[in-house]
NUROBA-108798 format. One record per residue: residue number from 1; x, y negated, z negated of N, C-alpha, C, CB in turn; residue in one letter. Coordinates in Angstrom, 1 decimal, padded with zeros to 4 digits. Last residue first. Glycine has a CB too. Layout:
N
> NUM; X; Y; Z; X; Y; Z; X; Y; Z; X; Y; Z; a
...
This chain:
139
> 139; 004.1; 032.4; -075.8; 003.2; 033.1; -076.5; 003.0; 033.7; -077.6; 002.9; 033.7; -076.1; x
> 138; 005.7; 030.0; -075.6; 004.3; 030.3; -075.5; 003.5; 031.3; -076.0; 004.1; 030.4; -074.5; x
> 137; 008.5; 031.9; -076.0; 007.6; 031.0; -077.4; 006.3; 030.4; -077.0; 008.4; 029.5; -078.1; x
> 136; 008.3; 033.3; -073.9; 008.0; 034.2; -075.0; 007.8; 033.2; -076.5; 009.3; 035.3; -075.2; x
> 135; 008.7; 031.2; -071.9; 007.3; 032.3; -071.9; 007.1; 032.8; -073.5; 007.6; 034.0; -070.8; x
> 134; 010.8; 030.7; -072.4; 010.3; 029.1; -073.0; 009.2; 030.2; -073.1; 010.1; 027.3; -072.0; x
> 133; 012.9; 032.7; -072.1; 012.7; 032.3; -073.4; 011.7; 031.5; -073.9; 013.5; 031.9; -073.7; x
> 132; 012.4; 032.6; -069.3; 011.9; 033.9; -070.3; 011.5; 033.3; -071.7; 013.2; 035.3; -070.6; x
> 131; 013.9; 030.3; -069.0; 012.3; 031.0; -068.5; 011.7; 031.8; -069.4; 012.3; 032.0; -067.2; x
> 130; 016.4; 030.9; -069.5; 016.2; 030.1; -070.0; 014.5; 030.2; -069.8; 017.1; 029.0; -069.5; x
> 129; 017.0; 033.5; -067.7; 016.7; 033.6; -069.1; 016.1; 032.6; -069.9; 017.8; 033.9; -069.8; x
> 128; 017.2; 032.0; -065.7; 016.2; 032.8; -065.8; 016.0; 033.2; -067.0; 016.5; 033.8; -065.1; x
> 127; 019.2; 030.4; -066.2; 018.2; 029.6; -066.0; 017.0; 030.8; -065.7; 018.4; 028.4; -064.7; x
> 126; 021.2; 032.2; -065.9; 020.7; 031.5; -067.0; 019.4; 030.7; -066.9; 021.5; 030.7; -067.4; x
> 125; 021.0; 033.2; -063.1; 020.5; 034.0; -064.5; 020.2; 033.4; -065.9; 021.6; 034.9; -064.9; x
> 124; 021.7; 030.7; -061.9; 020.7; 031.2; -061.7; 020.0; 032.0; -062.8; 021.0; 031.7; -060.7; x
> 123; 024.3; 030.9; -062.5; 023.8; 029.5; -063.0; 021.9; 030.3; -063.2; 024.1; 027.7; -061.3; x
> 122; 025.2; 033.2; -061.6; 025.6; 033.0; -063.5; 024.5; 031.9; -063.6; 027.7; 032.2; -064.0; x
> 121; 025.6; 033.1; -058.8; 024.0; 033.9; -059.5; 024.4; 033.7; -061.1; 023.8; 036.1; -059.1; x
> 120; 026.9; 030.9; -058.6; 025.8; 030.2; -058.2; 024.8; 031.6; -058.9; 025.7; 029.9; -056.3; x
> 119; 029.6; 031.8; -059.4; 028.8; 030.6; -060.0; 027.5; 030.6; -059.9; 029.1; 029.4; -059.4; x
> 118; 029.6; 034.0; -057.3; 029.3; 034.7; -058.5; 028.7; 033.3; -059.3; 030.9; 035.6; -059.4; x
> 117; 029.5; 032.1; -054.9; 028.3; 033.0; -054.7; 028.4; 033.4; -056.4; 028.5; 034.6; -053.4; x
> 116; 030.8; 028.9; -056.2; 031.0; 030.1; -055.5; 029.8; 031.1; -055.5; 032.0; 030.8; -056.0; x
> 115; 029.8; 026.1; -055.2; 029.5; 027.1; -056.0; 029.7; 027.8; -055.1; 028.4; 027.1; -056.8; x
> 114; 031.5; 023.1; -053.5; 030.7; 023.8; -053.4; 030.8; 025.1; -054.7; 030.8; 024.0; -051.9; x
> 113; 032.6; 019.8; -053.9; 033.1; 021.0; -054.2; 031.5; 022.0; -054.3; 034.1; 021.0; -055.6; x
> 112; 031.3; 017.5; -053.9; 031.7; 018.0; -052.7; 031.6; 019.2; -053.0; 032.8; 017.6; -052.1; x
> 111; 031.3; 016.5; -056.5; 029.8; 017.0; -056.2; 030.6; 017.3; -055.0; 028.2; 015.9; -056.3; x
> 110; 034.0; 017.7; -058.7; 033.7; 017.1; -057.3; 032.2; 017.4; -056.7; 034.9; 017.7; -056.2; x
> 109; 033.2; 018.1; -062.0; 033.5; 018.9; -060.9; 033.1; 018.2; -059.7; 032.9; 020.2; -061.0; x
> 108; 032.5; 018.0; -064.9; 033.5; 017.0; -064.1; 033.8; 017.1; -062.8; 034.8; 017.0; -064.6; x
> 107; 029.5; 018.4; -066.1; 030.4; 019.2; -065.5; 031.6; 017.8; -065.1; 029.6; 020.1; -064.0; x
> 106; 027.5; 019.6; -068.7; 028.1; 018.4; -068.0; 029.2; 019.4; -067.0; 028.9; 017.1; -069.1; x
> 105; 024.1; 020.5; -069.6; 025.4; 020.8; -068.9; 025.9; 019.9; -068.0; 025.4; 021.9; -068.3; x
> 104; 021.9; 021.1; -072.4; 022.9; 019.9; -071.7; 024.3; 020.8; -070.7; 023.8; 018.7; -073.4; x
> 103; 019.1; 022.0; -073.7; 020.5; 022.8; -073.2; 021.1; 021.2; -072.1; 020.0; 024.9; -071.9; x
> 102; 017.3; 020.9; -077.1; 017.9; 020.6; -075.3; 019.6; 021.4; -074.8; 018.3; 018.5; -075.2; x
> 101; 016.9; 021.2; -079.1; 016.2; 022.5; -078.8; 016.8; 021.9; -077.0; 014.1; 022.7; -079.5; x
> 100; 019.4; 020.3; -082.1; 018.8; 020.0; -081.2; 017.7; 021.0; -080.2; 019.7; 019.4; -080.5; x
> 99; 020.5; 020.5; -084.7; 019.0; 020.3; -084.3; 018.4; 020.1; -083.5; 018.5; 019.8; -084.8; x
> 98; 022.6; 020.4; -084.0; 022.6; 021.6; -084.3; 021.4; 021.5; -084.4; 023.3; 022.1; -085.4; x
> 97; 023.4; 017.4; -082.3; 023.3; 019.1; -081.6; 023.0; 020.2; -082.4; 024.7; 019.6; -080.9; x
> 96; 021.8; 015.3; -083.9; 022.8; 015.8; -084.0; 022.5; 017.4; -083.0; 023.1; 015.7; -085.7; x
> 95; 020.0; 013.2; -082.8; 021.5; 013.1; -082.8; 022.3; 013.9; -083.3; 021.8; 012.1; -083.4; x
> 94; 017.4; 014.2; -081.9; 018.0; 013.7; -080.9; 019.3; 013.0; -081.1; 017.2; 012.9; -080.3; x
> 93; 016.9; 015.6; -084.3; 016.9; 016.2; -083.1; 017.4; 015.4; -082.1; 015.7; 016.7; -082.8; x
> 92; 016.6; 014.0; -086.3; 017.9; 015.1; -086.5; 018.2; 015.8; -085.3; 017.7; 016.2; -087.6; x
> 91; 014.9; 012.1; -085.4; 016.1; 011.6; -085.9; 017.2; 013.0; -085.3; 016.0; 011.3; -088.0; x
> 90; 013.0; 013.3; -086.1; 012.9; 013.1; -084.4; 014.6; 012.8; -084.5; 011.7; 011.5; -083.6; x
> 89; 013.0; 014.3; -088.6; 013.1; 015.4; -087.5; 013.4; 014.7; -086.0; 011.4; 016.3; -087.4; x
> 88; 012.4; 012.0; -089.4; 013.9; 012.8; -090.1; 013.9; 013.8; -089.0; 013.8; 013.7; -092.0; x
> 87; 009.7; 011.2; -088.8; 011.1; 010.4; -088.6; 012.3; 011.2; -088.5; 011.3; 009.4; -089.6; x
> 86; 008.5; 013.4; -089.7; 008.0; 013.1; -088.4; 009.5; 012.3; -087.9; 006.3; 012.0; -088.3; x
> 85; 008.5; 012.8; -092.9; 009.2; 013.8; -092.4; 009.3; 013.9; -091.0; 008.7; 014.8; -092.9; x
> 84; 009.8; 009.4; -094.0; 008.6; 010.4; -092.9; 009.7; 011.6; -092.4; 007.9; 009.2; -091.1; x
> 83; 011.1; 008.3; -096.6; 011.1; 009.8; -096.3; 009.7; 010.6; -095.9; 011.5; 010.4; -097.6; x
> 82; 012.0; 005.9; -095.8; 010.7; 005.6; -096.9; 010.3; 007.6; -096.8; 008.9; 004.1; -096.1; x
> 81; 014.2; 006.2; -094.5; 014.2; 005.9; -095.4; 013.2; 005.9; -096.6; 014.4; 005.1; -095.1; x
> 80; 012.7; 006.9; -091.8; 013.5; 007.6; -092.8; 013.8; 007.6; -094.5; 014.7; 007.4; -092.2; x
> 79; 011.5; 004.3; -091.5; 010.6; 005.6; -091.9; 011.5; 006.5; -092.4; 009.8; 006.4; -090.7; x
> 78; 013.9; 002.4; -091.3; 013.1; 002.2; -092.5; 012.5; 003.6; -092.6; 012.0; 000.8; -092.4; x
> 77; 014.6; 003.6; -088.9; 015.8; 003.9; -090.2; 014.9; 003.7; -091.2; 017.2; 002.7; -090.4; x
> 76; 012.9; 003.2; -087.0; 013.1; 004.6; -087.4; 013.5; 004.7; -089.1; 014.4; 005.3; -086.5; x
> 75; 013.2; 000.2; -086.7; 011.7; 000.9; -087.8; 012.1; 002.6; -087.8; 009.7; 000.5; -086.7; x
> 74; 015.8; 000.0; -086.2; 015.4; 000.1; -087.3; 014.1; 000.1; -087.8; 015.9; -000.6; -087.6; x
> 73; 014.9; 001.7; -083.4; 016.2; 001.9; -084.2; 015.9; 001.8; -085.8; 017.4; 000.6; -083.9; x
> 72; 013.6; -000.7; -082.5; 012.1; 000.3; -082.7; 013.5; 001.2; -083.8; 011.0; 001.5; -080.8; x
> 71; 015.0; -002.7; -082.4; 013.6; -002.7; -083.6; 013.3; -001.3; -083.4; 012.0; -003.9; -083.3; x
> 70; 017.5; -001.4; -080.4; 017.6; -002.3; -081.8; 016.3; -002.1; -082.6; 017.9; -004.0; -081.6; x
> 69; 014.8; -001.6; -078.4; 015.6; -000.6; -078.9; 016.2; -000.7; -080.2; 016.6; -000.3; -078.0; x
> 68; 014.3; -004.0; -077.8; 013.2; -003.2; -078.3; 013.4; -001.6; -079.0; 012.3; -003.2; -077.2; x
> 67; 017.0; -005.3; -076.9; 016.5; -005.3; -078.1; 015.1; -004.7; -078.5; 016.5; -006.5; -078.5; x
> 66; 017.2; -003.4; -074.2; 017.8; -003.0; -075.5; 018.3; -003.9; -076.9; 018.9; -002.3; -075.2; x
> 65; 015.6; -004.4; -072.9; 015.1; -003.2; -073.5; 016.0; -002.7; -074.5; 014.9; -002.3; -072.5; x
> 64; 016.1; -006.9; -072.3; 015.3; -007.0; -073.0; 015.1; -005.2; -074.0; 014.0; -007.7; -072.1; x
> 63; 018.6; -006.2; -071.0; 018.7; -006.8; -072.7; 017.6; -006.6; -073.1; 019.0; -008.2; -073.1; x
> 62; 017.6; -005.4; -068.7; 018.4; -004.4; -069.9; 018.4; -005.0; -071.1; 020.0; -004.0; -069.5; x
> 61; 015.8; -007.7; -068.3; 015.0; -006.4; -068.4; 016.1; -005.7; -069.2; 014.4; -005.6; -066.9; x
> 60; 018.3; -009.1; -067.5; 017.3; -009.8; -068.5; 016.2; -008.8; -068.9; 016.5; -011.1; -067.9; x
> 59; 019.3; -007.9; -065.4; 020.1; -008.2; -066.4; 019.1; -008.5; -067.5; 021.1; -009.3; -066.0; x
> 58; 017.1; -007.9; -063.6; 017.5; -006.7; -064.1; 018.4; -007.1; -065.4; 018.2; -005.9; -063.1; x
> 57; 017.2; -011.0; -063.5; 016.0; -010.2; -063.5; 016.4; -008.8; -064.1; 015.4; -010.2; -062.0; x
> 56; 019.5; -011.5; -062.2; 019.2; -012.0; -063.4; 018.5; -011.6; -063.7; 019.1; -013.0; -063.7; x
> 55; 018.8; -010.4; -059.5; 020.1; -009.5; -060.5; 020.0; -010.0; -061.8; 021.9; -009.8; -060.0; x
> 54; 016.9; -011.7; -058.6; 016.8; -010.4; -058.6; 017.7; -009.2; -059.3; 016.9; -010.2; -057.4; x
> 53; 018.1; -014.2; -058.3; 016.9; -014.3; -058.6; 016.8; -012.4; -059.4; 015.9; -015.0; -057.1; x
> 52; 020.0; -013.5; -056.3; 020.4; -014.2; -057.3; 019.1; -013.8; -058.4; 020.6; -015.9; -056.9; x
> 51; 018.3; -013.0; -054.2; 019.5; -011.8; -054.5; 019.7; -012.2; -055.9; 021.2; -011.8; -053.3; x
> 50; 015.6; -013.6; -052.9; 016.4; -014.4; -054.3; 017.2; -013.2; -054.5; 015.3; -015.1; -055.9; x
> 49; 013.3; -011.7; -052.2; 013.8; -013.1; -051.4; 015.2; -013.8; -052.1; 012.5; -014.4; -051.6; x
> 48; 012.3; -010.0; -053.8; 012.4; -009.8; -052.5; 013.7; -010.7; -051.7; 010.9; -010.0; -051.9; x
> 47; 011.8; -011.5; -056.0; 013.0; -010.4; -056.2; 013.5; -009.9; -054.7; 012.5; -008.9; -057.1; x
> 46; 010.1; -012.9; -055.6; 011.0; -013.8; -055.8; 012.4; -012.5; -055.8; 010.6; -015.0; -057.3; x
> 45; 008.1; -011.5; -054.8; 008.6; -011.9; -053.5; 009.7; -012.6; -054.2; 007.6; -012.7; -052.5; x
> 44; 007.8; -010.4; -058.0; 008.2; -009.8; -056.7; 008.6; -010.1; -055.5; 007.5; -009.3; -056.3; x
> 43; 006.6; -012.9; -059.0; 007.9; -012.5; -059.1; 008.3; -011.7; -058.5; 008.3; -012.3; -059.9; x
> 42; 004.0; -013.3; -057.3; 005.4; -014.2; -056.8; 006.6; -013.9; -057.8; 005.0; -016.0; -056.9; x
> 41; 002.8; -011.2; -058.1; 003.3; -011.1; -056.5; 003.9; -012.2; -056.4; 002.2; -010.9; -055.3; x
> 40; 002.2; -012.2; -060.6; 003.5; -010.4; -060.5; 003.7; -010.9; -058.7; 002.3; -007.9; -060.9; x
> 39; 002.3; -015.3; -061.0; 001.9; -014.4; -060.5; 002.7; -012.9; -060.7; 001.8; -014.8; -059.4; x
> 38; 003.0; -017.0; -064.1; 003.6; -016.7; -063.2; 003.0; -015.4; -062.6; 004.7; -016.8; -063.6; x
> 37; 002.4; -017.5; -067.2; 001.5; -018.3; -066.2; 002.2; -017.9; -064.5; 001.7; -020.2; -066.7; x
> 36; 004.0; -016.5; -069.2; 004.7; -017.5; -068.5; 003.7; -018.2; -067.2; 006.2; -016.8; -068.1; x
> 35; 002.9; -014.6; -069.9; 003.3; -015.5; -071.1; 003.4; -016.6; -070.4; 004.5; -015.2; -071.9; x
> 34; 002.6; -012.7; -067.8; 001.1; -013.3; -068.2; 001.3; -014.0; -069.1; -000.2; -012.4; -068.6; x
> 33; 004.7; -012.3; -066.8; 004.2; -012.8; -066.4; 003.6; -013.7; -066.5; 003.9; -012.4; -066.1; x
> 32; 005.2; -010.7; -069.2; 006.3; -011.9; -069.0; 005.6; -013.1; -068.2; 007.6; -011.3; -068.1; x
> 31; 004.0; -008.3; -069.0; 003.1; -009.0; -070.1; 004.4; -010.4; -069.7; 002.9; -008.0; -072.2; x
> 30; 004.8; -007.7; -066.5; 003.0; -008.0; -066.9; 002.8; -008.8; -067.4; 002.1; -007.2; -067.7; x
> 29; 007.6; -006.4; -067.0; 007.0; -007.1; -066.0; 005.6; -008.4; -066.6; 006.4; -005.7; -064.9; x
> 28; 008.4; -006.1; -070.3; 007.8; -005.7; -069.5; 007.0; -006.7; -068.1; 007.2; -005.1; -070.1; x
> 27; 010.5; -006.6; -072.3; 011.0; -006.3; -070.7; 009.7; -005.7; -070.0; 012.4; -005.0; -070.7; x
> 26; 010.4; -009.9; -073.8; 009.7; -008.7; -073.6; 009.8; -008.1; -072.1; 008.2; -009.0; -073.9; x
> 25; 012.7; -011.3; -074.2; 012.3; -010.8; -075.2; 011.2; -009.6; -075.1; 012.0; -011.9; -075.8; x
> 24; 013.8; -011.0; -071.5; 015.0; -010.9; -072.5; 014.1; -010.6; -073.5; 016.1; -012.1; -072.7; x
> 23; 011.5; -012.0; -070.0; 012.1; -010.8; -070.0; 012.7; -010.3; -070.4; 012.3; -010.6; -069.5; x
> 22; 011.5; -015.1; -070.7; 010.8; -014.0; -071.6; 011.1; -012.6; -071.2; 009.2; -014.0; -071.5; x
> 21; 013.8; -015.6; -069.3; 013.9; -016.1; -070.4; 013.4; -015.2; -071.2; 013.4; -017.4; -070.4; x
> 20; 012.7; -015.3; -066.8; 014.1; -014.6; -067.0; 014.1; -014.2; -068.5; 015.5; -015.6; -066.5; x
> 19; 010.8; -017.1; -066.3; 010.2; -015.9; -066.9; 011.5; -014.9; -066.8; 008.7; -015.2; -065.9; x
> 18; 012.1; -019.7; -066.6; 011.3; -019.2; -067.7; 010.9; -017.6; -067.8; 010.1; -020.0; -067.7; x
> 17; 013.5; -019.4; -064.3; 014.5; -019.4; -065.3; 013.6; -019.2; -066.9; 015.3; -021.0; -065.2; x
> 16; 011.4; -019.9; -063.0; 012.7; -018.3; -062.4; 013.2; -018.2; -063.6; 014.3; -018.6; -061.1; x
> 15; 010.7; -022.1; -063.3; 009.7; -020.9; -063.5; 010.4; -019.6; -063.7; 008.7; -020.7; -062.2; x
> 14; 012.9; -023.4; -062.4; 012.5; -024.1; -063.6; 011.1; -022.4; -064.4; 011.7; -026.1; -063.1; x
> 13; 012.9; -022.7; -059.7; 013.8; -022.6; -060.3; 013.7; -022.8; -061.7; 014.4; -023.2; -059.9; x
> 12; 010.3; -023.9; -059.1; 010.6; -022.8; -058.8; 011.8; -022.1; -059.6; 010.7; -022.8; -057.5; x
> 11; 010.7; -026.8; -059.6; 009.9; -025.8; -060.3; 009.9; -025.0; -060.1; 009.0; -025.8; -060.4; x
> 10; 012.9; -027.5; -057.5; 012.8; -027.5; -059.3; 012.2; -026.9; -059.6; 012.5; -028.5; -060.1; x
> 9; 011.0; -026.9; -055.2; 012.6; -026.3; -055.7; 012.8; -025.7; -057.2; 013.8; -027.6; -055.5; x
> 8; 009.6; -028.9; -055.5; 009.0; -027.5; -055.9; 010.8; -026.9; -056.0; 007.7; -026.7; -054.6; x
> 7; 011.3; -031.6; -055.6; 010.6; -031.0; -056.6; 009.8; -029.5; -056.6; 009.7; -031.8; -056.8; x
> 6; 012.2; -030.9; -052.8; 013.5; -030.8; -054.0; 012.0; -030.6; -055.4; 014.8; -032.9; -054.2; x
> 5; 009.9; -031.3; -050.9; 010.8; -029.7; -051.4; 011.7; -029.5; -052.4; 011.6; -029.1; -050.2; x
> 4; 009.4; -033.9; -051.9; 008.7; -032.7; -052.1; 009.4; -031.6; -051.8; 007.7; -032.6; -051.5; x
> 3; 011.4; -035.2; -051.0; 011.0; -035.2; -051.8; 010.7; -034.0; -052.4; 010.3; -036.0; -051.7; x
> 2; 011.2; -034.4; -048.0; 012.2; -034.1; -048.4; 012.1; -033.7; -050.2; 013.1; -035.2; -047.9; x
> 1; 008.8; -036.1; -047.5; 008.7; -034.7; -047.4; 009.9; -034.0; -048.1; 008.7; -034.3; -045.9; x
């Protein structure tokens, strides 16, 4: 009997370590699964159950996502390159701020620290104007 729990052990472990493996190349749950012959409800109870199991798992999803990042990166660069106008715009808009159409506000400020009443109607007005403005390019 003993036997037998050291070999599923192994294979459990030996499965953990395969579908870690394809999650590095494809971060999606499903399709890792369905490479590796491994239930979604037994990598779930393995995330449930396995702390260990459950942090190599995320670790192996960020890489995986950021080598699909890296390719999809350079299939931008090639469309640029081969001069998609669709490319050059998504490009110019999500790296350089003068082409951008996103309002960004950072703050450094203690999330404790509370907005004063004048803060809190400045934040408010903008964001009213910010309204107005999206209405009047609707229409």
């Amino acid at each position: 009997m003993n036997k037998q729990k050291t070999t599923i052990r192994k294979r459990v472990k030996n499965d953990q370590e395969l579908i870690i493996s394809q999650l590095k190349k494809t971060p999606i749950i499903q399709i890792a699964c369905e490479k590796t012959s491994i239930g979604r409800s037994t990598y779930y109870r393995w995330l449930e159950k396995c702390p260990d199991f459950a942090k190599k798992a995320r670790g192996a999803i960020k890489e995986g996502e950021s080598l699909v990042s890296d390719l999809a990166e350079s299939q931008l660069i090639s469309a640029i390159r081969d001069r998609n106008l669709t490319s050059i715009i998504f490009w110019l808009k999500n790296h350089d701020p003068v082409y951008s159409d996103k309002v960004e506000l950072t703050t450094s400020r203690n999330e404790e620290e509370k907005l004063t009443p004048e803060q809190q109607k400045l934040i408010e007005k903008a964001l009213a104007m910010l309204k107005d403005d999206d209405i009047q390019k609707k229409d």
